[in-house]
DOZA-227832 format. One record per residue (C-alpha): residue in three letters; residue number from 1; x, y, z. Coordinates in nm, 2 decimals. Each point is the difference from the previous one (the first is absolute). Layout:
BEGIN
<node 'ALA',NUM,<X,Y,Z>>
...
This chain:
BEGIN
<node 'UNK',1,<15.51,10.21,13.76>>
<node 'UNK',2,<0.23,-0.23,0.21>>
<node 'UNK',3,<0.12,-0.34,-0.16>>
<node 'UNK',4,<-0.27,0.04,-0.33>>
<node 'UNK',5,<0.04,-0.05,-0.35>>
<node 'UNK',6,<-0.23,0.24,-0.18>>
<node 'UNK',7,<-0.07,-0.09,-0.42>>
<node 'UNK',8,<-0.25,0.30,-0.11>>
<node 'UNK',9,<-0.16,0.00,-0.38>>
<node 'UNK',10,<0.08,0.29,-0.26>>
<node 'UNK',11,<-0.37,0.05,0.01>>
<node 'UNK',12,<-0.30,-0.01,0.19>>
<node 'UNK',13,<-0.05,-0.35,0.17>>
<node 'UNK',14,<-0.12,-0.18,0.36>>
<node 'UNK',15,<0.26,-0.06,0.24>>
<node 'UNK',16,<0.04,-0.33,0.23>>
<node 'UNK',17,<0.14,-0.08,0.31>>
<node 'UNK',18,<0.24,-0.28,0.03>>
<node 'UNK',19,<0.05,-0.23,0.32>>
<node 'UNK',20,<0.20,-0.24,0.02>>
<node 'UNK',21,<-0.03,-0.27,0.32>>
<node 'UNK',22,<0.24,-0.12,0.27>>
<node 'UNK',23,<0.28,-0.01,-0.17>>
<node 'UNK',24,<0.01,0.35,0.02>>
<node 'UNK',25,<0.16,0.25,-0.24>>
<node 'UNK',26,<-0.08,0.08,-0.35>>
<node 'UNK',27,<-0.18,-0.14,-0.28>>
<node 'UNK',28,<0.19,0.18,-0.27>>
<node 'UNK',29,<-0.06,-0.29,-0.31>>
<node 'UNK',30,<-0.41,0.00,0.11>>
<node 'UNK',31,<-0.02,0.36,-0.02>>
<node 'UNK',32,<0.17,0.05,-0.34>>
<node 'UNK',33,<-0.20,-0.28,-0.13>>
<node 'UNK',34,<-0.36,0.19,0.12>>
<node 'UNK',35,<0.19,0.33,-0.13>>
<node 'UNK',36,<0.03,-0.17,-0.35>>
<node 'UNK',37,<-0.41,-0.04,0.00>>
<node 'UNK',38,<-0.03,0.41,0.03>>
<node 'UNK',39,<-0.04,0.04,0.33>>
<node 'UNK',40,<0.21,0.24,0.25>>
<node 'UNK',41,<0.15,-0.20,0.28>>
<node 'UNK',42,<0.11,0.04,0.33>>
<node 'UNK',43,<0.24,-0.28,0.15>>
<node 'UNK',44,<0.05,-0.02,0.34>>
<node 'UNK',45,<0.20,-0.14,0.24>>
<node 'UNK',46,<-0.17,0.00,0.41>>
<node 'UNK',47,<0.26,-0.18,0.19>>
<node 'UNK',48,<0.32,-0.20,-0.11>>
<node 'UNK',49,<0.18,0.27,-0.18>>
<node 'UNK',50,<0.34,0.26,0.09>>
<node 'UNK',51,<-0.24,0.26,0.16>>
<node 'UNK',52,<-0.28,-0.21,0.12>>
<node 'UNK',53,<-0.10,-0.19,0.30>>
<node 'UNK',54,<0.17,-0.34,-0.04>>
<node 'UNK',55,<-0.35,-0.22,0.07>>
<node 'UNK',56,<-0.35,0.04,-0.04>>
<node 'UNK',57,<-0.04,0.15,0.30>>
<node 'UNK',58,<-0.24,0.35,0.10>>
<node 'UNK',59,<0.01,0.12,-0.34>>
<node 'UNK',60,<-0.20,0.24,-0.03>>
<node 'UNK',61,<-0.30,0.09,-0.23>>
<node 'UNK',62,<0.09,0.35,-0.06>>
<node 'UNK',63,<0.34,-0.12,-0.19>>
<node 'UNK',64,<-0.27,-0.15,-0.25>>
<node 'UNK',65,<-0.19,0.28,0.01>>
<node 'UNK',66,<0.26,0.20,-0.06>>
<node 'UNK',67,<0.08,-0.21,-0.33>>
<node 'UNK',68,<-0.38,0.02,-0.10>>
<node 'UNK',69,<0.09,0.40,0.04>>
<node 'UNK',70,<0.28,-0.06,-0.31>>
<node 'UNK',71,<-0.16,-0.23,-0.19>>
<node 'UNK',72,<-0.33,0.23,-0.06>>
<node 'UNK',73,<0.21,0.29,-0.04>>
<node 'UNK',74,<0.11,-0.16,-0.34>>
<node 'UNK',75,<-0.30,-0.22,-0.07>>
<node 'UNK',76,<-0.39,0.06,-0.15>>
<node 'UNK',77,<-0.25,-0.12,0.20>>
<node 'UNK',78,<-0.03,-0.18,0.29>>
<node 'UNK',79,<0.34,-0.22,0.10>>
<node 'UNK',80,<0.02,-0.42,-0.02>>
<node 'UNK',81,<0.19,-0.17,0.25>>
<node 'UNK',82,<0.15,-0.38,-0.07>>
<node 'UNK',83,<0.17,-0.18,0.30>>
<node 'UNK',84,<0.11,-0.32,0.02>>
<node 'UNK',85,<0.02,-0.25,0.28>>
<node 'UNK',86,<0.02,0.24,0.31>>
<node 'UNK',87,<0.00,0.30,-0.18>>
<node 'UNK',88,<-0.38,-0.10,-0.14>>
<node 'UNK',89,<-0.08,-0.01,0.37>>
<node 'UNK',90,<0.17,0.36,-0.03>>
<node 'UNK',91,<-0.15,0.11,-0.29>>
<node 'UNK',92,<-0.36,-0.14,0.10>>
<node 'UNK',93,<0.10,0.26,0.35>>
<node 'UNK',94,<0.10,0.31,-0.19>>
<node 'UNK',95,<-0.29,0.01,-0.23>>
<node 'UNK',96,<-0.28,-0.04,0.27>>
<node 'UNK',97,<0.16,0.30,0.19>>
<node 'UNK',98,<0.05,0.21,-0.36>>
<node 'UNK',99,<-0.27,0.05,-0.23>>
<node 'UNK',100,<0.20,0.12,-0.26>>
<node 'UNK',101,<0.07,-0.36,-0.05>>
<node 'UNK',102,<-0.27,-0.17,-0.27>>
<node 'UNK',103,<0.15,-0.33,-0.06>>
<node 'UNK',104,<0.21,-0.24,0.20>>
<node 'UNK',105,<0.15,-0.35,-0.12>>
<node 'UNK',106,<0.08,-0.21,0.31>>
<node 'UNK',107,<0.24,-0.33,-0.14>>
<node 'UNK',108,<0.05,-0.26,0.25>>
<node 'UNK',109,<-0.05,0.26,0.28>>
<node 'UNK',110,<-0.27,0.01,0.27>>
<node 'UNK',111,<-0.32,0.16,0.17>>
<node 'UNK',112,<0.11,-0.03,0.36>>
<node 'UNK',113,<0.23,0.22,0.13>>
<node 'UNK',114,<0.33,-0.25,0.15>>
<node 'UNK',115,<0.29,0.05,0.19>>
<node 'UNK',116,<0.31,0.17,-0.07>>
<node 'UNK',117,<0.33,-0.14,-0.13>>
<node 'UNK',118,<0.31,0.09,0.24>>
<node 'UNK',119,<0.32,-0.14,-0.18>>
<node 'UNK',120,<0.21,0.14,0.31>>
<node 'UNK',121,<-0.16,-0.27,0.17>>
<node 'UNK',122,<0.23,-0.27,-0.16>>
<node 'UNK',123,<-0.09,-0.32,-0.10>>
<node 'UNK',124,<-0.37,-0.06,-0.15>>
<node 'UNK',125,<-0.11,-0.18,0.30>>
<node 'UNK',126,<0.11,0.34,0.24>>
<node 'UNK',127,<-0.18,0.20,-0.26>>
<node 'UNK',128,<-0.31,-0.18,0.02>>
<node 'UNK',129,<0.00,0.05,0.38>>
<node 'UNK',130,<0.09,0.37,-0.02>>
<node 'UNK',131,<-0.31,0.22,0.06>>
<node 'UNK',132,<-0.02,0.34,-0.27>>
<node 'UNK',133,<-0.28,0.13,-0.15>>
<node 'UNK',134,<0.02,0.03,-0.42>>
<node 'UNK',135,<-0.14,0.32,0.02>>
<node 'UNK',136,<-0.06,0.33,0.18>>
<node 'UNK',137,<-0.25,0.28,-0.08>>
<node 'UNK',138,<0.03,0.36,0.15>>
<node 'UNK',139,<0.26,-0.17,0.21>>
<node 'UNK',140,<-0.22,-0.26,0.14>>
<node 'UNK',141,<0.10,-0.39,-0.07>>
<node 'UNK',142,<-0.26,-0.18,-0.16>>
<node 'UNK',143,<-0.16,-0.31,0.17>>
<node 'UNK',144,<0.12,-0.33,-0.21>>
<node 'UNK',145,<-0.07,-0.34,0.01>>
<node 'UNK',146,<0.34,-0.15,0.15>>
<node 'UNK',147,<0.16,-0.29,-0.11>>
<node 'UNK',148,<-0.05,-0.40,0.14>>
<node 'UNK',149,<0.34,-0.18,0.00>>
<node 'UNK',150,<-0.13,-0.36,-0.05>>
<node 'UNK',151,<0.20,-0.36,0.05>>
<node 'UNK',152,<0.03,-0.06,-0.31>>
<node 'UNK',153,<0.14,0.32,-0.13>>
<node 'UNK',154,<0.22,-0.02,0.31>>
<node 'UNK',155,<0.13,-0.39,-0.13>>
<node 'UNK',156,<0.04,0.12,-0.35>>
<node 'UNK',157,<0.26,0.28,0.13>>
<node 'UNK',158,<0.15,-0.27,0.20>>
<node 'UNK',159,<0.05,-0.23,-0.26>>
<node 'UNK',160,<0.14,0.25,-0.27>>
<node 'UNK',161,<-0.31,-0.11,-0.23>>
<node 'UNK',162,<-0.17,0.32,-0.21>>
<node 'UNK',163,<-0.30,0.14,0.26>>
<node 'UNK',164,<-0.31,0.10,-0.06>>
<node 'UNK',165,<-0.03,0.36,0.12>>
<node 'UNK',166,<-0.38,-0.05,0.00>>
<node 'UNK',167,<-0.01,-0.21,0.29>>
<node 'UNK',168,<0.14,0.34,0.18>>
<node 'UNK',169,<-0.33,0.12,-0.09>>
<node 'UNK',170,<-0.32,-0.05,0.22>>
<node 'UNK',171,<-0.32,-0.06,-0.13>>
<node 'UNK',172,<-0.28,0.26,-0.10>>
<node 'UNK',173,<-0.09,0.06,0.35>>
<node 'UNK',174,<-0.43,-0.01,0.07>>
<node 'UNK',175,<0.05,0.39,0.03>>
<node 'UNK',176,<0.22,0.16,-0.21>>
<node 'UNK',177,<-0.13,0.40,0.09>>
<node 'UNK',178,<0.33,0.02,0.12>>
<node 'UNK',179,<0.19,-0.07,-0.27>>
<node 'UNK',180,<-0.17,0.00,-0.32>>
<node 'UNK',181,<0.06,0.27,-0.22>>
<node 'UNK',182,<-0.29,0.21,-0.13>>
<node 'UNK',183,<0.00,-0.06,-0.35>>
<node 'UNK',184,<-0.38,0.12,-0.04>>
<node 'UNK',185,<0.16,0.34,0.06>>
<node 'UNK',186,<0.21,0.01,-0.34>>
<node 'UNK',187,<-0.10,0.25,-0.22>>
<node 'UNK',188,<0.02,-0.25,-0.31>>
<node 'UNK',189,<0.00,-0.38,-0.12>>
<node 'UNK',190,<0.24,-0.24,0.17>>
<node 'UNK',191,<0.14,-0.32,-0.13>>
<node 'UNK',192,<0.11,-0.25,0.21>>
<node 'UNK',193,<0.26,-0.28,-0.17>>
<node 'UNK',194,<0.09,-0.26,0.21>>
<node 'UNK',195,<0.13,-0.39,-0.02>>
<node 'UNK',196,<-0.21,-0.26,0.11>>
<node 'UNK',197,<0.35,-0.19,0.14>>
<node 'UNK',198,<0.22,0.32,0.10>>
<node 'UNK',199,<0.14,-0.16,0.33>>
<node 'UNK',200,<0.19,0.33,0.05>>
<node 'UNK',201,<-0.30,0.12,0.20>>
<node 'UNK',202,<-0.42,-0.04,0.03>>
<node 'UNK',203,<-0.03,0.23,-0.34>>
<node 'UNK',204,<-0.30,-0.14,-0.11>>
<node 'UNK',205,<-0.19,0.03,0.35>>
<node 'UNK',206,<0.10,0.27,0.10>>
<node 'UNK',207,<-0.07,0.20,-0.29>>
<node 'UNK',208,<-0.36,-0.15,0.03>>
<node 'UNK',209,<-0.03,0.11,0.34>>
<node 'UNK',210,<0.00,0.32,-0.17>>
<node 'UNK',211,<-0.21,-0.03,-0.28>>
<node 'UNK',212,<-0.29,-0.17,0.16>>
<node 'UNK',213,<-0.12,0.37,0.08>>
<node 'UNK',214,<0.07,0.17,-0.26>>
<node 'UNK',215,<-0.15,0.03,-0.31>>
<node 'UNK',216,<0.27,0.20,-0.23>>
<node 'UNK',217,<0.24,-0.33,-0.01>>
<node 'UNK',218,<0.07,-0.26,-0.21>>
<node 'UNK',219,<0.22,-0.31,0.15>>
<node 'UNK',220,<0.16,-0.19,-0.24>>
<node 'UNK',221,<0.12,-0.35,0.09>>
<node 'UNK',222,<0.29,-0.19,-0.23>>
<node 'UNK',223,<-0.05,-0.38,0.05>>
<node 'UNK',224,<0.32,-0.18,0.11>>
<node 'UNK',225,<0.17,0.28,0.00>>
<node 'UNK',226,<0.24,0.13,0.27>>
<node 'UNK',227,<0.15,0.40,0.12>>
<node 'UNK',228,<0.21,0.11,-0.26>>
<node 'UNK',229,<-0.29,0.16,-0.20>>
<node 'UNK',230,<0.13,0.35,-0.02>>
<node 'UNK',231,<0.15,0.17,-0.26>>
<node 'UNK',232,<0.06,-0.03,-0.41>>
<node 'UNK',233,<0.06,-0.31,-0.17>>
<node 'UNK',234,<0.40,-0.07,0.02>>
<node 'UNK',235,<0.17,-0.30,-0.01>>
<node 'UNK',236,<-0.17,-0.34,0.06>>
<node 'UNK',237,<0.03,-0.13,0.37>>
<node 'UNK',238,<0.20,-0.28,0.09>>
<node 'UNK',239,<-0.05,-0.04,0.39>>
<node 'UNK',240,<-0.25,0.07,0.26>>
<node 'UNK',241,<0.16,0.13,0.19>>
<node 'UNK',242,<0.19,0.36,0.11>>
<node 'UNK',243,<0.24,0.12,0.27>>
<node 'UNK',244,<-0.07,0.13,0.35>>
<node 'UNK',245,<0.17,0.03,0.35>>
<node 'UNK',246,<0.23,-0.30,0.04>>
<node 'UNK',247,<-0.25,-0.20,-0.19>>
<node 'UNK',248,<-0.16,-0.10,-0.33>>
<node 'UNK',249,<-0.36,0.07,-0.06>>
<node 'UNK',250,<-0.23,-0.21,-0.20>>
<node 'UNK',251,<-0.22,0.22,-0.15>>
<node 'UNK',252,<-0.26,-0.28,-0.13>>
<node 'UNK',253,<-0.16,-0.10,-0.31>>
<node 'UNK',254,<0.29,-0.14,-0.31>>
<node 'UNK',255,<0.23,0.17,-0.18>>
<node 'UNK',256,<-0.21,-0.03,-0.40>>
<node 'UNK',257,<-0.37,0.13,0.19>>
<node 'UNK',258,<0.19,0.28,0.17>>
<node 'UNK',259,<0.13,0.12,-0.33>>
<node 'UNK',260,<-0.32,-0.05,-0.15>>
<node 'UNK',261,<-0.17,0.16,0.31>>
<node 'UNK',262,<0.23,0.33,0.03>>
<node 'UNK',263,<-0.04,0.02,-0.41>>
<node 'UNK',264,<-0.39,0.01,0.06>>
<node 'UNK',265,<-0.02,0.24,0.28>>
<node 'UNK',266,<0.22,0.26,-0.10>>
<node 'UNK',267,<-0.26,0.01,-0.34>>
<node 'UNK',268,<-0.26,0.01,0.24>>
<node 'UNK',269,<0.17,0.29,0.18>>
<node 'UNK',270,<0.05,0.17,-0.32>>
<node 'UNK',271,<-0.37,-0.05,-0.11>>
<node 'UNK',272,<-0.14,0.10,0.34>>
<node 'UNK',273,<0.21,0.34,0.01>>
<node 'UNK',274,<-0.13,0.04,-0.39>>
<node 'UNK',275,<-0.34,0.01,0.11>>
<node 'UNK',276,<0.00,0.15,0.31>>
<node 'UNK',277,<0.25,0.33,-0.04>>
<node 'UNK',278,<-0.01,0.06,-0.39>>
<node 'UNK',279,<0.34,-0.07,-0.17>>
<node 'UNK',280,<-0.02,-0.03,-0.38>>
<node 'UNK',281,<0.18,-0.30,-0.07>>
């Protein structure tokens, strides 16, 4: 398997999944973290690493496929996948087009299929305006809902100041056929984790835009809290914000409910794949 990091039991256990989001690349501290609770993990990288496609750009489903293919041949039962940010929008994908999949955590991610990320473009403002689909299956690009460029984000690029990448973001559209992901499809439970002031992008609606037709998910909404959710407890947060394009983004919520936030859902994560694909903990 291209750019993965696989962590496999001495014994019989279920395997996971492991997205990360647009950052891109690995996830190599998460996965070792879930390995330590039993499981068998699969790490992978869809874009950003040596051998990969450099943005988040027609990546196709089969590559996760493909991984699901690994994963099971190592793991009992039926496979869990956790994504975070982008890669829950992934992971949400993958498991309603594979029903060996029984359980999928989406943190900070999304039910709406959005637009691609093409870092050749350049600068965050040419990247925003650079048409690409996320994600292709047998071949064929998958229809996204593409981003809005407003003012403000526009004068907050302008005037150096940390942007909110959420205003890149439309809103839930009246119909979202198009673009919303079938999560009713899933062979399994899926959690949703989002925070109730992640200004990195529409988390919390468009998950719900999702889960409003479906009965097999539970959305799970931190108060005040902002997008970086994902992943075990490390060290407290200082900031709100993170690093992108030629810019600063302000990722929302403060830096002590974030900790307390990411703290909560990764035991919430933990819980969730407890119940749902059987490891003894």
């Amino acid at each position: 398997m291209t750019e993965s990091v696989l962590l496999t039991q001495p014994v019989s256990a279920p395997g996971v999944l492991l997205l990360g989001g647009a950052e891109g690349g690995l996830h190599e501290r998460d996965a070792r973290a879930l390995h330590a609770e039993g499981y068998n993990v699969l790490a992978l990288a869809y874009f950003g690493a040596p051998t990969l496609p450099p943005g988040l750009v027609d990546i196709p489903l089969e590559y996760f496929f493909a991984a699901v293919d690994k994963i099971a041949s190592f793991a009992a039962g039926k496979i869990g996948i956790v994504g975070g940010s982008r890669g829950g929008e992934a992971a949400l994908l993958v498991a309603a087009h594979d029903d060996r999949v029984g359980a999928v955590v989406s943190v900070a991610g999304g039910g709406l299929i959005t637009q691609g990320i093409d870092y050749r473009a350049g600068s965050l403002l040419d990247i925003l305006a650079t048409p690409a689909a996320s994600w292709t299956l047998r071949r064929k690009p998958l229809d996204y809902l593409p981003y809005e460029i407003r003012d403000e984000l526009r004068e907050q690029v302008a005037n150096d100041e940390p942007v909110r990448l959420r205003l890149a973001f439309p809103d839930v559209p009246e119909d979202v056929t198009p673009y919303r992901i079938p999560v009713e499809r899933i062979g399994g439970p899926v959690l949703m984790l989002c925070g109730s002031d992640d200004q990195n992008w529409p988390t919390v609606e468009y998950s719900q835009a999702a889960a409003d037709d479906a009965d097999n998910v539970e959305l799970r909404i931190y108060e005040g809290a902002g997008h970086p959710l994902n992943g075990p407890p490390g060290q407290p947060y200082t900031d709100t914000l993170a690093p992108g394009p030629g810019v600063r983004f302000e990722m929302g919520g403060t830096p002590e409910i974030n900790t307390k936030a990411r703290a909560a859902a990764w035991s919430a994560t933990l819980e969730f794949l407890h119940e749902n694909i059987g490891v003894t903990r």
